[in-house]
C-alpha positions as CSV (number, residue, x, y, z in Angstrom):
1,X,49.1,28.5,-21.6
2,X,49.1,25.1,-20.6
3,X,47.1,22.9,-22.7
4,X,46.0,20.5,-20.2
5,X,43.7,23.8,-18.8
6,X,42.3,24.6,-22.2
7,X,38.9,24.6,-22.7
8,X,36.8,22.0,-24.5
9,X,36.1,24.3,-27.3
10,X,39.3,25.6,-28.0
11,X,41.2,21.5,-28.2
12,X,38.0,20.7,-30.6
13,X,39.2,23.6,-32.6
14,X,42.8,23.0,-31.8
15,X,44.2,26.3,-31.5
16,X,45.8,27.9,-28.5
17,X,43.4,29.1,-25.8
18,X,44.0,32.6,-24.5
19,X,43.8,33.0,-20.7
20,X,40.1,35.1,-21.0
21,X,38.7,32.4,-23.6
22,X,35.0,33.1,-23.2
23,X,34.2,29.4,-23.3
24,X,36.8,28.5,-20.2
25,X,34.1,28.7,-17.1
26,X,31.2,26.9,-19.1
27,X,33.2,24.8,-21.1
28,X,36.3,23.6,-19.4
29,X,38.4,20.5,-21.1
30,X,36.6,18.1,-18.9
31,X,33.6,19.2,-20.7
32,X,35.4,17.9,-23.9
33,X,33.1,14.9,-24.4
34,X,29.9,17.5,-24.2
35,X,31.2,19.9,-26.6
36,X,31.7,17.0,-29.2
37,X,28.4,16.1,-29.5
38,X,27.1,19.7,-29.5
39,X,29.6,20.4,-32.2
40,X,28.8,17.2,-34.6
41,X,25.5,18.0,-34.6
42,X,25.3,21.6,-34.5
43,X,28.7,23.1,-35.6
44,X,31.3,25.6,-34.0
45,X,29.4,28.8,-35.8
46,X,25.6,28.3,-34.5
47,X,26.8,27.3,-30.9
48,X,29.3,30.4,-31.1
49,X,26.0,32.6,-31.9
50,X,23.8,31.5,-29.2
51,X,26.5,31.4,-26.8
52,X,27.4,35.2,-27.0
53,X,23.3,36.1,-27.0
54,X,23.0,33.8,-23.6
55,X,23.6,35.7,-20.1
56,X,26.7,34.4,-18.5
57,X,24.4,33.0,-15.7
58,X,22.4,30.5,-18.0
59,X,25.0,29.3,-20.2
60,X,25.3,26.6,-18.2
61,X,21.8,26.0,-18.8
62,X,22.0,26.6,-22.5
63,X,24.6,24.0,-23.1
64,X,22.5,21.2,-21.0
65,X,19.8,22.0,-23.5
66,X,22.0,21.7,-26.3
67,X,23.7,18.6,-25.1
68,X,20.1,17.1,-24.4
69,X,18.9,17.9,-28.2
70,X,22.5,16.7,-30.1
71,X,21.7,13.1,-27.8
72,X,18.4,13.0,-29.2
73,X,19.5,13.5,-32.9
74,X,22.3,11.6,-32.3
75,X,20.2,8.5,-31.3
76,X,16.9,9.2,-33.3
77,X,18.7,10.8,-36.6
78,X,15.4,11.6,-38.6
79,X,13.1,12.9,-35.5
80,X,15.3,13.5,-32.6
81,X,13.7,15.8,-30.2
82,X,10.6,15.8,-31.8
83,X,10.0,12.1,-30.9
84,X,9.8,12.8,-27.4
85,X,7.8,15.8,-27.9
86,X,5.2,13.8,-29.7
87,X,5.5,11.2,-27.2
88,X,4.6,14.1,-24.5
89,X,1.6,15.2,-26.3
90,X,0.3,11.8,-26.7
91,X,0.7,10.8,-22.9
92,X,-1.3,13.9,-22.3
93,X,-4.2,12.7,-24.5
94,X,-4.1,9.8,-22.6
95,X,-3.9,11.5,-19.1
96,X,-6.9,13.4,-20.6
97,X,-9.0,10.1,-21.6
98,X,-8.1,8.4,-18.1
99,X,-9.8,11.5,-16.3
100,X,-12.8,11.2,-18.5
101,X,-13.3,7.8,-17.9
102,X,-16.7,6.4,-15.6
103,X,-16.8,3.5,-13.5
104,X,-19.0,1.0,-12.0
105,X,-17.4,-1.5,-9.3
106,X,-19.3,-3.8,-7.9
107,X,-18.5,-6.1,-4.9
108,X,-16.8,-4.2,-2.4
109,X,-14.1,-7.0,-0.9
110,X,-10.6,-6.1,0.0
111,X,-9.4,-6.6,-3.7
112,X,-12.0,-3.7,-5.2
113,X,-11.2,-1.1,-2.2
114,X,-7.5,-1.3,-3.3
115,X,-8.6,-0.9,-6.9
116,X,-10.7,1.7,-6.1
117,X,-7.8,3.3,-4.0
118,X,-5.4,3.1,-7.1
119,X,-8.0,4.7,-9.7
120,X,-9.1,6.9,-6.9
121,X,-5.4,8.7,-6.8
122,X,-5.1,8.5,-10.5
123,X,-7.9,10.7,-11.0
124,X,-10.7,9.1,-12.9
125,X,-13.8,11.4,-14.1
126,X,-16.0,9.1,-11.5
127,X,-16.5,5.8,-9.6
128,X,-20.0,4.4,-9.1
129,X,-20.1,2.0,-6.0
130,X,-22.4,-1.1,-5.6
131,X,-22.6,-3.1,-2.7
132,X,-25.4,-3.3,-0.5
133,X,-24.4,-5.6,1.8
134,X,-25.4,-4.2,5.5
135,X,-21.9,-3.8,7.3
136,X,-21.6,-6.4,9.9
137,X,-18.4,-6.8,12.0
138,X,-17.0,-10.0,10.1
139,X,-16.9,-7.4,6.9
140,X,-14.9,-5.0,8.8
141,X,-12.6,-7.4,8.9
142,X,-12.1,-7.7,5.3
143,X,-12.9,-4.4,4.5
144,X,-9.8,-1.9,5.1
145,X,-12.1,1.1,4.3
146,X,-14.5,1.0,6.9
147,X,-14.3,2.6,10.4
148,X,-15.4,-0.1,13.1
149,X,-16.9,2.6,14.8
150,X,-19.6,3.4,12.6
151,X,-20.9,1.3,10.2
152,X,-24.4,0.4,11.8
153,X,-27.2,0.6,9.3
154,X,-25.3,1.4,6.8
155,X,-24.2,-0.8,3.2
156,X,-20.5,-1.2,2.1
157,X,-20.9,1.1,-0.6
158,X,-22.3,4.0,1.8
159,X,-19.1,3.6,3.8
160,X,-16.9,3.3,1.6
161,X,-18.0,6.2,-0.3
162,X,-17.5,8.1,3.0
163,X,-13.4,7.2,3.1
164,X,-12.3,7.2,-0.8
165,X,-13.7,10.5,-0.7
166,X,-10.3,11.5,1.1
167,X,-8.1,9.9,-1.5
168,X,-8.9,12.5,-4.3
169,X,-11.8,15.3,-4.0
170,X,-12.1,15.9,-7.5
171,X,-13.2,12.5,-8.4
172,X,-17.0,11.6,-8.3
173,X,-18.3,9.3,-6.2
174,X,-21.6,7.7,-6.4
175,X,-23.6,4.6,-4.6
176,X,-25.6,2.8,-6.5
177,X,-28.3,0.4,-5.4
178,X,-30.4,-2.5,-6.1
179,X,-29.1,-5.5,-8.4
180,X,-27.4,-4.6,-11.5
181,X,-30.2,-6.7,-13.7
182,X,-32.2,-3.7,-13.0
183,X,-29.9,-1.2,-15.3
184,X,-31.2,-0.6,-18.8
185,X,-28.8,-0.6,-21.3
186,X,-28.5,3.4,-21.3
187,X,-27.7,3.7,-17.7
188,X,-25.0,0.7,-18.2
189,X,-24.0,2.8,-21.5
190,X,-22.5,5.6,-19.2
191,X,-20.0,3.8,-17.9
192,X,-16.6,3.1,-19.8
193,X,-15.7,0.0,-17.5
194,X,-17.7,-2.1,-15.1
195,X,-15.8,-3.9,-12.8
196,X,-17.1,-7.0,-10.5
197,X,-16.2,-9.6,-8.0
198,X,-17.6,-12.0,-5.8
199,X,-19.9,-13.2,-8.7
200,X,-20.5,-16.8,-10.0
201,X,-19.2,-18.0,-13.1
202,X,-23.0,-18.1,-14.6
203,X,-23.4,-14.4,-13.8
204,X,-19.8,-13.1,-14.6
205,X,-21.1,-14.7,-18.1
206,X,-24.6,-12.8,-18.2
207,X,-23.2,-9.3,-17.0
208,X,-20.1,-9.7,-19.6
209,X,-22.7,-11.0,-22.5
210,X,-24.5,-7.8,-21.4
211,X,-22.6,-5.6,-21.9
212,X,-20.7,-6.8,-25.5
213,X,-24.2,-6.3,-26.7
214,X,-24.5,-2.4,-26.2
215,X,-23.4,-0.2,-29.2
216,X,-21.1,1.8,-27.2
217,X,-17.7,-0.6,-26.1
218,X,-18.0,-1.3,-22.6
219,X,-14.9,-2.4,-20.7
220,X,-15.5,-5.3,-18.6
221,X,-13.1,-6.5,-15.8
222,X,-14.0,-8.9,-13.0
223,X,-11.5,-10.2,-10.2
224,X,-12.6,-13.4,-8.0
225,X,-9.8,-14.6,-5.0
226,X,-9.8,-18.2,-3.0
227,X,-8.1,-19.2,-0.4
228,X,-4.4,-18.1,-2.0
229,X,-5.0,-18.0,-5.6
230,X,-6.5,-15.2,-7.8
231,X,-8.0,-14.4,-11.1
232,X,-8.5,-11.3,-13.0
233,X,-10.9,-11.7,-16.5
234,X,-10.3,-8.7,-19.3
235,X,-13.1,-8.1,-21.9
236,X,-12.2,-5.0,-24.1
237,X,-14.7,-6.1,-26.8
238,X,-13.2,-4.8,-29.7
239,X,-11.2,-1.2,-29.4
240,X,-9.7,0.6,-31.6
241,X,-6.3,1.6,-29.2
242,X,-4.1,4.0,-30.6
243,X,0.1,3.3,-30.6
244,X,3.5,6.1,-31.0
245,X,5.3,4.3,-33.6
246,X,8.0,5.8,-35.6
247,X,6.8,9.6,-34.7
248,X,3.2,8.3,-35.9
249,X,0.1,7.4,-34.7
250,X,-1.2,3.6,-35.3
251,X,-4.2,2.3,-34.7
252,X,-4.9,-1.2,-34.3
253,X,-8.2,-3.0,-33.0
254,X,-8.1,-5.3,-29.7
255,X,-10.2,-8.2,-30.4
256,X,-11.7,-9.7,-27.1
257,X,-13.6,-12.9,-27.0
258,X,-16.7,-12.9,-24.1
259,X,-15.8,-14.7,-20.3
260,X,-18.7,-17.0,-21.3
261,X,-16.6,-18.1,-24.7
262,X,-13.3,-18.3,-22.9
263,X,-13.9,-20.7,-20.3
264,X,-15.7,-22.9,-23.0
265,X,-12.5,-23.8,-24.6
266,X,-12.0,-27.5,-24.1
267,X,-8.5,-27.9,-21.6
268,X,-7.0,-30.1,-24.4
269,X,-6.9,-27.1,-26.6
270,X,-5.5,-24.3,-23.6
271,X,-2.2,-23.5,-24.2
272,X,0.9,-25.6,-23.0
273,X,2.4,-24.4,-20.2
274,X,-0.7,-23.6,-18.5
275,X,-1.3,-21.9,-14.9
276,X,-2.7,-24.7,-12.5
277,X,-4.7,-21.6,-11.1
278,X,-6.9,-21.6,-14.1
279,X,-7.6,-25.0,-13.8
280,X,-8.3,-25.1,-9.7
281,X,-10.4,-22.1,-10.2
282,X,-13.3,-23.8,-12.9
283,X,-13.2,-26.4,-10.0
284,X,-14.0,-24.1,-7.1
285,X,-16.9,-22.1,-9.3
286,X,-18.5,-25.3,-10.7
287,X,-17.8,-27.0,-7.3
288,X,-20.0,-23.8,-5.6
289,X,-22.8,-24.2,-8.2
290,X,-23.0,-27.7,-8.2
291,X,-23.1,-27.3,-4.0
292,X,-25.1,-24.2,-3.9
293,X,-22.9,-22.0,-2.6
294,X,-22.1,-18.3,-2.8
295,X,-18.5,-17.6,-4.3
296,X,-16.0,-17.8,-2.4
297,X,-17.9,-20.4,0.1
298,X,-15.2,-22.5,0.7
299,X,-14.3,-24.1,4.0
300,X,-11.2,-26.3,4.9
301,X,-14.2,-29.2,5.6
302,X,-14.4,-29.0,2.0
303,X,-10.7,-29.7,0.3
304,X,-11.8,-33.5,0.3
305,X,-15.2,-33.1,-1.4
306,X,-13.6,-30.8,-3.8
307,X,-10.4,-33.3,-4.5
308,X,-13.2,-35.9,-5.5
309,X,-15.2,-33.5,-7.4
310,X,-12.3,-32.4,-9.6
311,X,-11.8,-36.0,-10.6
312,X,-15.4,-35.8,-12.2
313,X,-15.0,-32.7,-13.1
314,X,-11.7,-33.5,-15.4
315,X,-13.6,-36.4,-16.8
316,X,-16.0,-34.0,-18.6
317,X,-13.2,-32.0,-19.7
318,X,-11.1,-35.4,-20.6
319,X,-8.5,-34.3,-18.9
320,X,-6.0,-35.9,-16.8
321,X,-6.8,-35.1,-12.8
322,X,-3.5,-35.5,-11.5
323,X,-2.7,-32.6,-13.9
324,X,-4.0,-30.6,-11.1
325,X,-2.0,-31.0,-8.1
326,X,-3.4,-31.7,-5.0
327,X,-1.8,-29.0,-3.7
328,X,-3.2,-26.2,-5.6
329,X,-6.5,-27.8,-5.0
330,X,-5.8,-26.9,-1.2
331,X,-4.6,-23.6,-1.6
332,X,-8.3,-22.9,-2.9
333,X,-9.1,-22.7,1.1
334,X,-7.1,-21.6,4.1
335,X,-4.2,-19.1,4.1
336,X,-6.9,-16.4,3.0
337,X,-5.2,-12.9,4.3
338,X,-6.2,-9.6,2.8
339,X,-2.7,-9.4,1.3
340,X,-3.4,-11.5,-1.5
341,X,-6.5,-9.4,-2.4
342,X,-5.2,-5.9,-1.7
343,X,-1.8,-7.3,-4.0
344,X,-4.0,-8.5,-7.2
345,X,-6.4,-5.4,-6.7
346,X,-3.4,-3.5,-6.5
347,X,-2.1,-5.5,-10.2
348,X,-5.7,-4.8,-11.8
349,X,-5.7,-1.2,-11.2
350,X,-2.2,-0.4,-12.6
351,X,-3.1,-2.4,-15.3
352,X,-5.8,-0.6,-16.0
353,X,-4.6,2.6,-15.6
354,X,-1.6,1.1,-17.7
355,X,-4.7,0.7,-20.6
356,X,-6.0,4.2,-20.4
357,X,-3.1,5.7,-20.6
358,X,-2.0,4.1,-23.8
359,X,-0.2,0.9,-22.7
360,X,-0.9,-2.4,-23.5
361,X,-3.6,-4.2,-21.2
362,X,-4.0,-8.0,-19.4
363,X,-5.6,-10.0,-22.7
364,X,-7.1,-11.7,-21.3
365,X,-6.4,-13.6,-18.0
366,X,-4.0,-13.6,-14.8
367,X,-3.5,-16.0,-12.7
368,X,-1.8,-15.7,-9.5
369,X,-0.6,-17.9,-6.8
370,X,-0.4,-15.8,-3.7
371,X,1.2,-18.9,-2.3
372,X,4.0,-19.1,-4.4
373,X,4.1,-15.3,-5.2
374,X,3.6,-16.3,-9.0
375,X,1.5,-14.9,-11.8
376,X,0.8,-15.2,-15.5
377,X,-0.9,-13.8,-17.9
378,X,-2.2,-15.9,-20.7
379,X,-4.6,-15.8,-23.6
380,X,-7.9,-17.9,-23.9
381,X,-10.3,-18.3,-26.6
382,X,-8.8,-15.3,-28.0
């Protein structure tokens, strides 16, 4: 027989192969490269074995699984296959723990509907909605849940209750009302995350103070959008997270420093390279305190009046105003489009469904300049 039509078992052995070889259909000589591997890691004798038990129909089958497992001892020698079974069974726990989790959001803008949409879909135990906010037609503007044809007498929440429920039955959903200074510390202690937006920096700092003081860790999160620029905070508190390393489990504890603790660190200390969106953001928040606004109250009236205030604003931080463009100071107002919001609410939900399911999380800012499609995440005060 010609030995450019043997099979690949018969030129690894290198003898003659006979025109009814058994190994010819499944193992032809373009197969040789397959055969190798199966044979350096399992041998001529233990494939020959299996083979002849196999039905001619799965062989084909059979040596896919064997090529698969001689790869994975191949390229993980001590563990092969197991690794990635371990790996399987430890992505399931974490599957497990993201469907137990319980979550508050609160402040029911365009960038927490698309987070709520993401979780929603992944298949969290429950999400507890807070907004009561009547619906008016300017929020149906910036509210991609709501139907404009009813949404009279009703709050966001109730409404938006009424449409996530058609993204994923099986999760609870919930509406909770009246401020969230009314919660006790059990009823904050069923959650495993609260989530917020639209909140000043003073109460971002009470809520997040709040909750680092209950016995139970309570994930904190809050988002706030201006104009083109965005911000996402991440307090953990301190969590024991649990990592696959080397076929074992590691644990290792996340240590989170408060919102309140963060934003205190002088600018001269923040680390080099730093976003601008950081900076223009303390502007905008002290800028609404100082002018009694609600957040997010910014017109395009205002870019002067906030240019000047950032000037006295750096001198308290002794820091250099034109290190803050004028530019990013204007991007604080105008060119406000629910893109940016449903993009960084679409960023804070994978991230953290990326945490609950075992990866590593934000720590413990992004910034993002919708403007120039650019974010970063950076650590403060950590």
């Amino acid at each position: 027989m010609d030995r450019r039509h043997s099979c690949a078992v018969c030129k690894q052995q290198r003898v003659k192969c006979k025109p009814n070889c058994k190994f010819l259909n499944n193992l032809p000589r373009e197969k040789y490269k397959t055969y190798e591997k199966i044979h350096q890691v399992f041998g001529f004798s233990q494939f020959e074995i299996f083979y002849d038990k196999v039905d001619q129909r799965n062989r084909d089958r059979m040596i896919d699984s064997y090529l698969y497992q001689a790869n994975s001892r191949i390229e993980r020698p001590i563990l092969g296959v197991n690794q990635e079974i371990e790996s399987l069974k430890f992505q399931l726990a974490n599957t497990k723990r993201l469907a137990a989790e319980e979550i508050l959001v609160s402040g029911l803008g365009v960038t927490l509907v698309e987070f709520c949409k993401y979780i929603m879909v992944a298949g969290v135990k429950s999400v507890t909605l807070h907004d009561d906010r009547m619906a008016t037609p300017e929020l149906l503007r910036i509210n991609t849940l709501i139907n404009p044809d009813d949404y009279r007498d009703k709050t966001i929440s109730q409404l938006c209750k009424d449409t996530l429920m058609k993204f994923n039955s099986t999760v609870a959903l919930h509406v909770l009302q009246g401020s969230l200074s009314n919660l006790n510390d059990a009823e904050f202690q069923e959650f495993d995350a609260v989530i917020i937006s639209s909140c000043s920096e003073k109460r971002r700092s009470e809520l997040n103070l709040r909750l680092r003081q209950l016995p139970k860790p309570v994930a904190f999160y809050s988002v706030e959008c201006r104009g083109c620029l965005a911000e996402i905070f991440v307090d953990l508190n301190n969590q024991i997270k649990s990592e696959r390393l080397f076929g074992e489990t590691v644990d290792t504890i996340l240590e989170f420093p408060s919102f309140e603790r963060a934003i205190a660190v002088p600018w001269q200390e923040l680390p080099q390279g730093m976003s601008k969106v950081y900076y223009a953001m303390r502007v905008a928040e002290n800028f609404e305190a100082t002018n009694g606004r609600f957040p997010g109250e910014l017109y395009d009236g205002d870019i002067e009046n906030i240019k000047t205030f950032k000037d006295l604003f750096c001198a308290t931080q002794h820091f250099t105003p034109d290190s803050i463009p004028d530019a990013i100071i204007a991007k604080l107002v105008g060119g406000t489009t629910c893109d940016i919001f449903s993009i960084v609410g679409a960023i804070m939900a994978q991230d953290f469904i990326h945490y609950k399911s075992g990866g590593k999380p934000i720590k413990n800012f992004f910034l993002y300049d919708g403007g120039a499609a650019e974010g970063m995440v950076t650590e403060i005060g950590c």
